[in-house]
N, CA, C and O atoms as a printed pandas DataFrame, in Angstrom:
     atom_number atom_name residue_name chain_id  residue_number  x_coord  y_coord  z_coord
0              1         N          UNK        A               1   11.084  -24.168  -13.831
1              2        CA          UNK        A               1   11.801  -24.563  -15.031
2              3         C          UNK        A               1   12.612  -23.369  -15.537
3              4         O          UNK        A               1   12.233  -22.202  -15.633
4              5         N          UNK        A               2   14.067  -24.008  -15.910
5              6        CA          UNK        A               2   14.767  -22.749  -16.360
6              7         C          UNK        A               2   14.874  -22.380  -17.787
7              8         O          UNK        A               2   15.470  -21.323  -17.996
8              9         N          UNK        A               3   14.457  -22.979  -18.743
9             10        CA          UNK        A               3   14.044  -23.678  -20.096
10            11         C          UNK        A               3   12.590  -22.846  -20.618
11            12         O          UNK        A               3   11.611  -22.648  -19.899
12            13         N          UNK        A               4   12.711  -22.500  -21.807
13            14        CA          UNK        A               4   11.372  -22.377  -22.482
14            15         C          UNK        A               4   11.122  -21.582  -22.431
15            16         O          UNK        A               4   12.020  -20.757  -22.262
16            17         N          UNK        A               5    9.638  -21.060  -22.529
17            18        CA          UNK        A               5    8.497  -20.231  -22.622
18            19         C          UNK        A               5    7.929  -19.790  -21.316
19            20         O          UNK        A               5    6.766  -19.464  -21.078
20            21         N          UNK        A               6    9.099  -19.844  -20.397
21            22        CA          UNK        A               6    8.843  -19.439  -19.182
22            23         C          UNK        A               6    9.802  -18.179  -18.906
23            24         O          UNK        A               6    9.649  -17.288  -18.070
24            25         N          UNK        A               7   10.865  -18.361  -19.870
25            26        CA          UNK        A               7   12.084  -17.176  -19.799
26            27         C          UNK        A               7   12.227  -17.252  -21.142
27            28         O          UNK        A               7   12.919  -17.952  -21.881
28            29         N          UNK        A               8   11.098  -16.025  -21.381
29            30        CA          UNK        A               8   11.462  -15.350  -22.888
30            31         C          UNK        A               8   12.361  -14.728  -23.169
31            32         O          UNK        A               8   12.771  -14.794  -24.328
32            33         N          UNK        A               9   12.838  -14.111  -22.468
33            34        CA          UNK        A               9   14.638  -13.088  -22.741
34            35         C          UNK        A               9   15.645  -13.849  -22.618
35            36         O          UNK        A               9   16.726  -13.343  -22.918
36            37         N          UNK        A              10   15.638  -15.107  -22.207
37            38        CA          UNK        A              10   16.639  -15.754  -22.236
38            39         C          UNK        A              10   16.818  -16.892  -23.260
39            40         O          UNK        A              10   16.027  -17.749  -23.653
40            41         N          UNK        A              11   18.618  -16.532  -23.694
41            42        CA          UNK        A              11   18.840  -17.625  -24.602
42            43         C          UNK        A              11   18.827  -19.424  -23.782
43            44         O          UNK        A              11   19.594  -19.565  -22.829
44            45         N          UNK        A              12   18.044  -20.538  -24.170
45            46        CA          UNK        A              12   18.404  -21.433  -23.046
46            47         C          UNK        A              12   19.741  -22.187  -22.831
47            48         O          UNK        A              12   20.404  -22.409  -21.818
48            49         N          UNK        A              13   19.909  -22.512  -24.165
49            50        CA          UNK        A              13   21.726  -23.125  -24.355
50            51         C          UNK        A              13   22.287  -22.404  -25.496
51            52         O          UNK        A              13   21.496  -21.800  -26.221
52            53         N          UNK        A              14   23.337  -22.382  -25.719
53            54        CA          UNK        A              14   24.493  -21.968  -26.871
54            55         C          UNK        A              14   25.377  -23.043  -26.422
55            56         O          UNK        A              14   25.724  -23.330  -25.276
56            57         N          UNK        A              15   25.821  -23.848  -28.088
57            58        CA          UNK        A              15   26.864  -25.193  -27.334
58            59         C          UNK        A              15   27.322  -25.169  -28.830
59            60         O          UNK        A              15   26.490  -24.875  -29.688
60            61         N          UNK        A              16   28.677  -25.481  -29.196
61            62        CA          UNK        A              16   29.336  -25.996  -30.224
62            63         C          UNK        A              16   28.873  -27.320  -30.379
63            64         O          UNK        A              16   28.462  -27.911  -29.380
64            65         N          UNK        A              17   28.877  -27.918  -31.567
65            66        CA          UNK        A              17   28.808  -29.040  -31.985
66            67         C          UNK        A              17   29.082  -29.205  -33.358
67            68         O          UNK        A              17   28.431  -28.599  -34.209
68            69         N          UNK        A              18   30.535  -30.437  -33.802
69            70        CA          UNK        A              18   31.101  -30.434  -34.501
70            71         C          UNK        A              18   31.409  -29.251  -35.382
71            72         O          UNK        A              18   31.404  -29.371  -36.607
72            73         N          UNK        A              19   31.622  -28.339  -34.901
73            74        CA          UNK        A              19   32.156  -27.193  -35.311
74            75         C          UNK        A              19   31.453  -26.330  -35.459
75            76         O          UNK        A              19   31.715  -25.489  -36.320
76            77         N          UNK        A              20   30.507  -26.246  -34.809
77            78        CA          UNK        A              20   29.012  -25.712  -35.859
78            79         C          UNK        A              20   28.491  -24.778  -34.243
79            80         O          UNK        A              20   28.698  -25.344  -33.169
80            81         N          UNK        A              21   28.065  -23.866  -34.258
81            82        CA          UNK        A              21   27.358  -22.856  -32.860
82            83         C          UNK        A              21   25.888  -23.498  -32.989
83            84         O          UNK        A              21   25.736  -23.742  -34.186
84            85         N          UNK        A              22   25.139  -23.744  -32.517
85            86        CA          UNK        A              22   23.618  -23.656  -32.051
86            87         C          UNK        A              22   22.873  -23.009  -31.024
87            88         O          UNK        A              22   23.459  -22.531  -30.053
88            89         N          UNK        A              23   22.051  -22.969  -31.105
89            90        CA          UNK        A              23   21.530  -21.734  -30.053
90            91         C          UNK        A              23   20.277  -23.103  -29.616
91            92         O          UNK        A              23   19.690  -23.189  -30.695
92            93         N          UNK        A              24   19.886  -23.705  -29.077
93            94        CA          UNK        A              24   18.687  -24.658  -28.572
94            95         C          UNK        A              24   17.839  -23.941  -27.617
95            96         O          UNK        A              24   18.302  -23.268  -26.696
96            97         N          UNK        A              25   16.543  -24.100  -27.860
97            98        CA          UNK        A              25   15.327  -23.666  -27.551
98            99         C          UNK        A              25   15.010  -25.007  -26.507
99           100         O          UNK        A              25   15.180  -26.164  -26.893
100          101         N          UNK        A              26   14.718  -24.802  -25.681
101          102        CA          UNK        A              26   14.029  -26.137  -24.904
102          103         C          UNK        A              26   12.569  -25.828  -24.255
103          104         O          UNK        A              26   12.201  -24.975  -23.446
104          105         N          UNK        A              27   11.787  -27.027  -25.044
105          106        CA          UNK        A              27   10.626  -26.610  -24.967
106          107         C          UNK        A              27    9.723  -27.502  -24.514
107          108         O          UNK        A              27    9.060  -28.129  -25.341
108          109         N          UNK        A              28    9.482  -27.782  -22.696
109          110        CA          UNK        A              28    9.429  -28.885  -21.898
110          111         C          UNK        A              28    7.670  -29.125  -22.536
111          112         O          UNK        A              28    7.208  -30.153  -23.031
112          113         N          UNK        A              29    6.867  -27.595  -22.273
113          114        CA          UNK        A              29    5.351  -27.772  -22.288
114          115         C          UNK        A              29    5.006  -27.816  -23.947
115          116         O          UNK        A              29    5.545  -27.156  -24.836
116          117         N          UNK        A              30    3.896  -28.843  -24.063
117          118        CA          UNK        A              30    2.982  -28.838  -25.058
118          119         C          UNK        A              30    2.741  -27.096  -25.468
119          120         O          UNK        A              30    2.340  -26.276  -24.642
120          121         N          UNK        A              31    3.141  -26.709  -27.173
121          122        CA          UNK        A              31    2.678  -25.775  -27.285
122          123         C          UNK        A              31    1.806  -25.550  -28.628
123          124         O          UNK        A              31    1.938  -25.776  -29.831
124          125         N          UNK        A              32    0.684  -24.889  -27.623
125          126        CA          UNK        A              32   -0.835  -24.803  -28.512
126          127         C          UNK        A              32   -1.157  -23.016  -28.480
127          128         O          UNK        A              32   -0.549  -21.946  -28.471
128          129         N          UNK        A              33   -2.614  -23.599  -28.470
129          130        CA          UNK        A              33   -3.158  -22.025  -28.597
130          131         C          UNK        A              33   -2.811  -21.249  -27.721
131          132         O          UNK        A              33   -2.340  -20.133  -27.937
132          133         N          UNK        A              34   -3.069  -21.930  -26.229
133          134        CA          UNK        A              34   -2.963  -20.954  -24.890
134          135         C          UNK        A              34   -1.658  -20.570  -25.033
135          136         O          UNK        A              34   -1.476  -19.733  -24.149
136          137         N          UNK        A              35   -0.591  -20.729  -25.694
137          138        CA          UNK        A              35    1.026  -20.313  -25.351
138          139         C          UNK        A              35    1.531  -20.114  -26.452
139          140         O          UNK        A              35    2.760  -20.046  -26.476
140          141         N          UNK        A              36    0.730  -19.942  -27.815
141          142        CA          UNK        A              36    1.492  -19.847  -28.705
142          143         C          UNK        A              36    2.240  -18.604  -29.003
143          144         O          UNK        A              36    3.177  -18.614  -29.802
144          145         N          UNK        A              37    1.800  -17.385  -28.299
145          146        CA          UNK        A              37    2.209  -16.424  -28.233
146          147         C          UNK        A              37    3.672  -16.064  -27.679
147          148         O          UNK        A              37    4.457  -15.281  -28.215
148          149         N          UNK        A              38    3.888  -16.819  -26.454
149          150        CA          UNK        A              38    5.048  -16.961  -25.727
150          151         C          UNK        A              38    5.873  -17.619  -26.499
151          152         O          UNK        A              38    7.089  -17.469  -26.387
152          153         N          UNK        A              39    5.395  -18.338  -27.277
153          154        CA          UNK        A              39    6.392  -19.180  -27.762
154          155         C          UNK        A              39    7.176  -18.165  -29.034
155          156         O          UNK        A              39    8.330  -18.524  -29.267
156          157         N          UNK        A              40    6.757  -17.156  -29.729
157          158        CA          UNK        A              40    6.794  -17.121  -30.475
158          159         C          UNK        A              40    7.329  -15.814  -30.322
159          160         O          UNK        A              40    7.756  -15.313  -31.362
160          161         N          UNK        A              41    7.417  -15.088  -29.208
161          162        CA          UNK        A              41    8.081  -14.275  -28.231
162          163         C          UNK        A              41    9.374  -14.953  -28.259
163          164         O          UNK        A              41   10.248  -14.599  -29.050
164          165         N          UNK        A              42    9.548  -15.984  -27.367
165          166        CA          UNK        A              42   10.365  -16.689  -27.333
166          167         C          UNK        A              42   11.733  -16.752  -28.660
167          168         O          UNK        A              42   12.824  -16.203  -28.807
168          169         N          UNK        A              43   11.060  -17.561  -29.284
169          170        CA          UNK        A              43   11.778  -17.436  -30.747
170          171         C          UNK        A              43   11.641  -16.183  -31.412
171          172         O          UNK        A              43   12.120  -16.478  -32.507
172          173         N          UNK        A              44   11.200  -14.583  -31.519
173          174        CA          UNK        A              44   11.869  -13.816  -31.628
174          175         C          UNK        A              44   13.151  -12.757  -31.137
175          176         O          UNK        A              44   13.793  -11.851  -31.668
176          177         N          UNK        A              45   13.116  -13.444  -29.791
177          178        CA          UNK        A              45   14.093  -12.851  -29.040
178          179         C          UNK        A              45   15.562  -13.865  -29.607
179          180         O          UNK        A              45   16.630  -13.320  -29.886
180          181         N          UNK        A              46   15.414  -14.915  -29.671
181          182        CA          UNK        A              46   16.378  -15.898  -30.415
182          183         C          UNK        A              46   16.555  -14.954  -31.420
183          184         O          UNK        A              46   17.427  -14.137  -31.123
184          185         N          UNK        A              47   16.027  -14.774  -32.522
185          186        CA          UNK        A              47   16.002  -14.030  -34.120
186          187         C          UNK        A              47   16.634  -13.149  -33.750
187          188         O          UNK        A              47   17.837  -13.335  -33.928
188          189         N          UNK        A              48   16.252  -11.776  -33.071
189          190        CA          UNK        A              48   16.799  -10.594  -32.508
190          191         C          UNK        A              48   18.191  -10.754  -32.184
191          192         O          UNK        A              48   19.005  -10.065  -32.798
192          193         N          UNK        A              49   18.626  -11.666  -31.195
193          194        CA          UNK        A              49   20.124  -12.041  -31.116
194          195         C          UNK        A              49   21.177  -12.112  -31.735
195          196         O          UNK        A              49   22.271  -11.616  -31.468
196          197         N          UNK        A              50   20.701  -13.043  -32.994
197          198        CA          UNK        A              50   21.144  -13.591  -34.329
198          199         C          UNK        A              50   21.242  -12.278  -35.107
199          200         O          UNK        A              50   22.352  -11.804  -35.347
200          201         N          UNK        A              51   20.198  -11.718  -35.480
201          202        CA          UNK        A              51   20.247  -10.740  -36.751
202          203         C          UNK        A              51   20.351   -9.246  -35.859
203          204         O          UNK        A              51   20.692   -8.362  -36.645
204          205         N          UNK        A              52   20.201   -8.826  -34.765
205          206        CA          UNK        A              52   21.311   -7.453  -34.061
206          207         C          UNK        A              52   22.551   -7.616  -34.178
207          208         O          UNK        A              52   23.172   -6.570  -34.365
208          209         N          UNK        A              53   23.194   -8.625  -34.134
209          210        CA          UNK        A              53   24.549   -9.115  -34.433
210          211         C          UNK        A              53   25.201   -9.401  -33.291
211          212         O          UNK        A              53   26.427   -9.517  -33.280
212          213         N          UNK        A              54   24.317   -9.572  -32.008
213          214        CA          UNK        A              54   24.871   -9.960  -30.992
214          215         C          UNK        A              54   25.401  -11.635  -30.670
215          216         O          UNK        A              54   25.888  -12.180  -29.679
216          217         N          UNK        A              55   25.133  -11.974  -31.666
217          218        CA          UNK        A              55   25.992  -13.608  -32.008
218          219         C          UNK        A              55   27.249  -13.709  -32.327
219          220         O          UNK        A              55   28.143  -14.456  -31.927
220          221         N          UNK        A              56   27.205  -12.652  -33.295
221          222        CA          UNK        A              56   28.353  -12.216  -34.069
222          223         C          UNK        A              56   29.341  -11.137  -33.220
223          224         O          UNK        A              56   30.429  -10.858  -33.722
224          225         N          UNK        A              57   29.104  -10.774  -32.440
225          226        CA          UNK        A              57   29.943   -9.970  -31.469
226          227         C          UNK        A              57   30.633  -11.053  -30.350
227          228         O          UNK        A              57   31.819  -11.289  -30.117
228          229         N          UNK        A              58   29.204  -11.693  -29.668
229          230        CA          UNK        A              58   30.073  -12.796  -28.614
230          231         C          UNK        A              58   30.769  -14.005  -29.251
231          232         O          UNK        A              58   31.430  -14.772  -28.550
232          233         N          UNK        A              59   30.611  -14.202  -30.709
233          234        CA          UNK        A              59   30.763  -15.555  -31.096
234          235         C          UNK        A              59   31.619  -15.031  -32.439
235          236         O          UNK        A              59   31.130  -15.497  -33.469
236          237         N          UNK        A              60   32.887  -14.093  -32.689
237          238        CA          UNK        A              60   33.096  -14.087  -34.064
238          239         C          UNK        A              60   33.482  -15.340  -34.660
239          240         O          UNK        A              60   33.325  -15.539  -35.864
240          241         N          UNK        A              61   34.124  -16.443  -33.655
241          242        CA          UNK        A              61   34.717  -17.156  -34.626
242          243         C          UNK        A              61   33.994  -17.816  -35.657
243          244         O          UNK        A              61   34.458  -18.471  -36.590
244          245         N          UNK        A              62   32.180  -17.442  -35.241
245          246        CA          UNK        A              62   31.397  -18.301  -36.306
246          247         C          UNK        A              62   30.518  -17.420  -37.298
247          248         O          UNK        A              62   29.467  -17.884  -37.738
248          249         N          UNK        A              63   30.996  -16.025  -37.680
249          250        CA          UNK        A              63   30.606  -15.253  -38.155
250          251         C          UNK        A              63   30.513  -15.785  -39.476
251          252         O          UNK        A              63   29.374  -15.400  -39.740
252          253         N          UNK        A              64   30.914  -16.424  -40.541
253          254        CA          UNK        A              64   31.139  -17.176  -41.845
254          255         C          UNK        A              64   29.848  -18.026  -41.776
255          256         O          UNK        A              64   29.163  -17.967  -42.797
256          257         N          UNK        A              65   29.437  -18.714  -40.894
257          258        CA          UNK        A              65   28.190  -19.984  -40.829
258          259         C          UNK        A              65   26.910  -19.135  -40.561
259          260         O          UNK        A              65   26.724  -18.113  -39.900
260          261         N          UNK        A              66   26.045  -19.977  -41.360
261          262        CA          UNK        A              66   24.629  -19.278  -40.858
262          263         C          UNK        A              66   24.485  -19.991  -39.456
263          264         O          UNK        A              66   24.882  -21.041  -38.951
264          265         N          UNK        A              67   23.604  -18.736  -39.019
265          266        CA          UNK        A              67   23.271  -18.821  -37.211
266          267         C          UNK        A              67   22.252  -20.446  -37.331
267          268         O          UNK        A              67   22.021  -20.905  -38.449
268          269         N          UNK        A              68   21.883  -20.955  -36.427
269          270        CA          UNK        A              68   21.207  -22.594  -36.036
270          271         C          UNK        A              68   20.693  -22.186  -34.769
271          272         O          UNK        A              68   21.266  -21.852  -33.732
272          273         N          UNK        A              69   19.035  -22.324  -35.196
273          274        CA          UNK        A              69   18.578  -22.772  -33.887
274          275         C          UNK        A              69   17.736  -23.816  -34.007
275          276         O          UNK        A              69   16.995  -24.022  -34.968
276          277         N          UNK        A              70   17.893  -24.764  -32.619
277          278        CA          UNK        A              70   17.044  -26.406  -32.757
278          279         C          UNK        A              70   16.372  -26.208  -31.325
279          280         O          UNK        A              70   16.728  -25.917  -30.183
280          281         N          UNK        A              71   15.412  -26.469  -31.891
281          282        CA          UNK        A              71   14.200  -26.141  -30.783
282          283         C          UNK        A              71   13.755  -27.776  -30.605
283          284         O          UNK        A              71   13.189  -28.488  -31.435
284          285         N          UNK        A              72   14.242  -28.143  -29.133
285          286        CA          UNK        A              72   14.203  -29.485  -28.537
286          287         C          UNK        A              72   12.703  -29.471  -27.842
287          288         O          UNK        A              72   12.426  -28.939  -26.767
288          289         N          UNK        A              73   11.865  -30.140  -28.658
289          290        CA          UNK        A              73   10.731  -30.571  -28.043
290          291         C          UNK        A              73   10.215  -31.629  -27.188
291          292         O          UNK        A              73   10.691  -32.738  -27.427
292          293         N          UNK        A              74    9.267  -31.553  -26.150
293          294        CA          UNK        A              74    9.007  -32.865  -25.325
294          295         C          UNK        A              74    7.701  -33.427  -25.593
295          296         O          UNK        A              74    7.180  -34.319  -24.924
296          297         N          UNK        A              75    7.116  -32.767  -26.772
297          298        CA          UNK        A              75    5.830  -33.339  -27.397
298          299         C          UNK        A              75    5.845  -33.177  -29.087
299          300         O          UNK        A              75    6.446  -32.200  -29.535
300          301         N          UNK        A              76    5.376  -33.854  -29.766
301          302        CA          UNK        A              76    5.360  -33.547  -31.017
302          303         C          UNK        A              76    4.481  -32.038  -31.325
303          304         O          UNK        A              76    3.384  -31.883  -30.788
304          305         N          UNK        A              77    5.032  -31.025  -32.175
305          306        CA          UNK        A              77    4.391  -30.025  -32.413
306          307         C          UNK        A              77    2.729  -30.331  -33.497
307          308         O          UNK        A              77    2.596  -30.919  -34.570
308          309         N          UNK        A              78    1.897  -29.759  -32.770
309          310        CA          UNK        A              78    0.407  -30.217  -33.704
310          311         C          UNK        A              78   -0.072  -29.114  -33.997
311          312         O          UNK        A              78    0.487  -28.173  -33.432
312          313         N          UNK        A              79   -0.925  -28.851  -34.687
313          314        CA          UNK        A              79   -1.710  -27.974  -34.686
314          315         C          UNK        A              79   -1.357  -26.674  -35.190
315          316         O          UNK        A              79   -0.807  -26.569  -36.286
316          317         N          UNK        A              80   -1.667  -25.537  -34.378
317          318        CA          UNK        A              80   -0.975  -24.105  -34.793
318          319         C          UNK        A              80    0.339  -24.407  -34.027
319          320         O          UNK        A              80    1.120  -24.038  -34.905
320          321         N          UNK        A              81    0.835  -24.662  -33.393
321          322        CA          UNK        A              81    2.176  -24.936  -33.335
322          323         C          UNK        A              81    3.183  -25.382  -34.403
323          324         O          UNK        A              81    4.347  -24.987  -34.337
324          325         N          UNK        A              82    2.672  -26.379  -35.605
325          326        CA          UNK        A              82    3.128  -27.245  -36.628
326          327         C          UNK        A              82    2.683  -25.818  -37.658
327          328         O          UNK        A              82    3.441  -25.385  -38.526
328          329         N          UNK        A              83    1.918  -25.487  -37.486
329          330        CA          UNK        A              83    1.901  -24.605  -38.679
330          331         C          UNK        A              83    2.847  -22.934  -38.804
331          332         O          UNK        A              83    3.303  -22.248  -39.719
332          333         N          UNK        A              84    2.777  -22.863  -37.389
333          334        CA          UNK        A              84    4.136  -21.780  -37.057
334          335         C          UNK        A              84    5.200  -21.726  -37.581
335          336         O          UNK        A              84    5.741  -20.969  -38.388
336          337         N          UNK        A              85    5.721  -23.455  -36.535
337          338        CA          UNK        A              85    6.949  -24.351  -37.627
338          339         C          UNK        A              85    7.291  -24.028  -39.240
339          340         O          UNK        A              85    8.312  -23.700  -39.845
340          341         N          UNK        A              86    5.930  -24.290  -39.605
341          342        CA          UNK        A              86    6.708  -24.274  -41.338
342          343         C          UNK        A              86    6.622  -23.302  -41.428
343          344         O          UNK        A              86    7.654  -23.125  -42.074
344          345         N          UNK        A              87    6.059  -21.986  -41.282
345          346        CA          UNK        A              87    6.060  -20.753  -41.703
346          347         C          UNK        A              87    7.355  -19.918  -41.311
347          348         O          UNK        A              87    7.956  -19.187  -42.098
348          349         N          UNK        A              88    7.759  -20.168  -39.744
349          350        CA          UNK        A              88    8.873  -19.420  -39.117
350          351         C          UNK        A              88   10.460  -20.119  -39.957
351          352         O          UNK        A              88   11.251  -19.441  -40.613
352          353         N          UNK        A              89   10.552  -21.374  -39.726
353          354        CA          UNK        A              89   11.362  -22.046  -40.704
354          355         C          UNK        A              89   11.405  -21.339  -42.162
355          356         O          UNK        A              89   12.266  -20.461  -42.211
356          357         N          UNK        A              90   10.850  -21.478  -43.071
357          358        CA          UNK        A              90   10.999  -20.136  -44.180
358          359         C          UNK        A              90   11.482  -19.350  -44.166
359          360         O          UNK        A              90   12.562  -19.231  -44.745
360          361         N          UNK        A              91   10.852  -18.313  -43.414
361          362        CA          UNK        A              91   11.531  -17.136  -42.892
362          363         C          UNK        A              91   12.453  -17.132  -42.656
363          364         O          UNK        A              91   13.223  -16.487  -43.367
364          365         N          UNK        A              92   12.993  -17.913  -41.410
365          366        CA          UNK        A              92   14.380  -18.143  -41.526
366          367         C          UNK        A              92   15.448  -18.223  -42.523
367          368         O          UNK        A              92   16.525  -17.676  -42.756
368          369         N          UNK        A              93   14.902  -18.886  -42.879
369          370        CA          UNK        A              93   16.141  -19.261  -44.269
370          371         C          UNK        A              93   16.218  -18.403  -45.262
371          372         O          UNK        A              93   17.156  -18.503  -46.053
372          373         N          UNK        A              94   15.347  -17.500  -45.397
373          374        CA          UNK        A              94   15.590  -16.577  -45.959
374          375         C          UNK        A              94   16.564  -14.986  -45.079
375          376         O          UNK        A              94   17.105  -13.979  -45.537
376          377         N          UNK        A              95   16.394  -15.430  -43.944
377          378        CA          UNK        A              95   17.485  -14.806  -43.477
378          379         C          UNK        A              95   18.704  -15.240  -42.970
379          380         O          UNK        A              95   19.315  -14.717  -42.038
380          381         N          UNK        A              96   19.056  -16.276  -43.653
381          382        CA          UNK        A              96   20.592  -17.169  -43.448
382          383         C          UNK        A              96   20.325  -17.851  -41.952
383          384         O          UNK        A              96   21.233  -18.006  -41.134
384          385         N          UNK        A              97   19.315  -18.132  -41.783
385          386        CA          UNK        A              97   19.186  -18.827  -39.834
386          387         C          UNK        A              97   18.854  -20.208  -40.645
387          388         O          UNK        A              97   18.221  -20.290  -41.698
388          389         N          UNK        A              98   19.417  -21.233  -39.923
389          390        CA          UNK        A              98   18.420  -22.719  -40.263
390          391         C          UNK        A              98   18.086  -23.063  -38.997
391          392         O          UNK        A              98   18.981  -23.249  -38.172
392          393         N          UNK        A              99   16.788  -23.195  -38.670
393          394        CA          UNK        A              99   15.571  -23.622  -38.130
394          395         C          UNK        A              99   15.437  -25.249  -37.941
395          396         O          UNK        A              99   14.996  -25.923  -38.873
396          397         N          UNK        A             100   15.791  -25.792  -36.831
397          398        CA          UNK        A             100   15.476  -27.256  -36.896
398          399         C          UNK        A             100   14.857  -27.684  -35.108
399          400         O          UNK        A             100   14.873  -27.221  -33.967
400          401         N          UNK        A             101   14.449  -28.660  -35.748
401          402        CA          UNK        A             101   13.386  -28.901  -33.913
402          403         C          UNK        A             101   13.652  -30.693  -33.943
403          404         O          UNK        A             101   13.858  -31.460  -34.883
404          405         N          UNK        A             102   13.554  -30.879  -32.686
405          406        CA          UNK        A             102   13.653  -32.741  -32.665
406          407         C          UNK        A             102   12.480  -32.438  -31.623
407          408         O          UNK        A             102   12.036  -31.328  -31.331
408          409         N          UNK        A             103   11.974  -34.019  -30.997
409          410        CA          UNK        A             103   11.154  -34.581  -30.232
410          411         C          UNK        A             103   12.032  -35.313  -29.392
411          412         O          UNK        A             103   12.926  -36.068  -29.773
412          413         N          UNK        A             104   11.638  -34.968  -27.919
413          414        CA          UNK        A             104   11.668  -36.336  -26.957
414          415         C          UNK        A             104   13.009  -36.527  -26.480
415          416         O          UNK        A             104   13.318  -37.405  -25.674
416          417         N          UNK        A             105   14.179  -35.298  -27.225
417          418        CA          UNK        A             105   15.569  -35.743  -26.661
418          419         C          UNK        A             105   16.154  -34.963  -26.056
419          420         O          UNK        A             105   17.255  -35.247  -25.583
């Protein structure tokens, strides 16, 4: 898999949509205890990107918008995974990032 918590240094997509940059996380495996770490690896290397300003170097034209990342899930998040969620989401937004995740698409 080229996606996920299998390639933590890597961003998985960057795609415009309706005008807007996103950075998408794709996140094929159920993530729990055994991986929550990776995961979370994962999404700081995303953060790091965003706030080093290396978004803002490859991407000026979207320097004005807060950075977006949507973390595409293939299971509903439960557990310490769901509780990550709301905590990392916060955070975010307090550093101009908005944080959004779907299921199943």
């Amino acid at each position: 898999m080229k996606f996920g918590t299998c390639h933590p240094g890597k961003i998985d997509i960057i795609s415009e949509r309706d005008g807007k940059l996103f950075l998408f996380l794709v996140q094929a495996d159920d993530v729990d205890e055994s991986n929550i770490s990776q995961f979370q690896e994962k999404l700081n290397n995303y953060l790091a990107f965003i706030l080093d300003g290396q978004l803002d170097t490859e991407f000026p034209k979207y320097q004005m918008q807060p950075a977006r990342i949507e973390i595409n899930f293939r299971f509903e998040p439960t557990g310490i995974a769901r509780e990550f969620l709301d905590i990392v989401t916060i955070k975010c937004l307090e550093e101009d990032v908005i944080l959004t995740y779907t299921v199943g698409a």
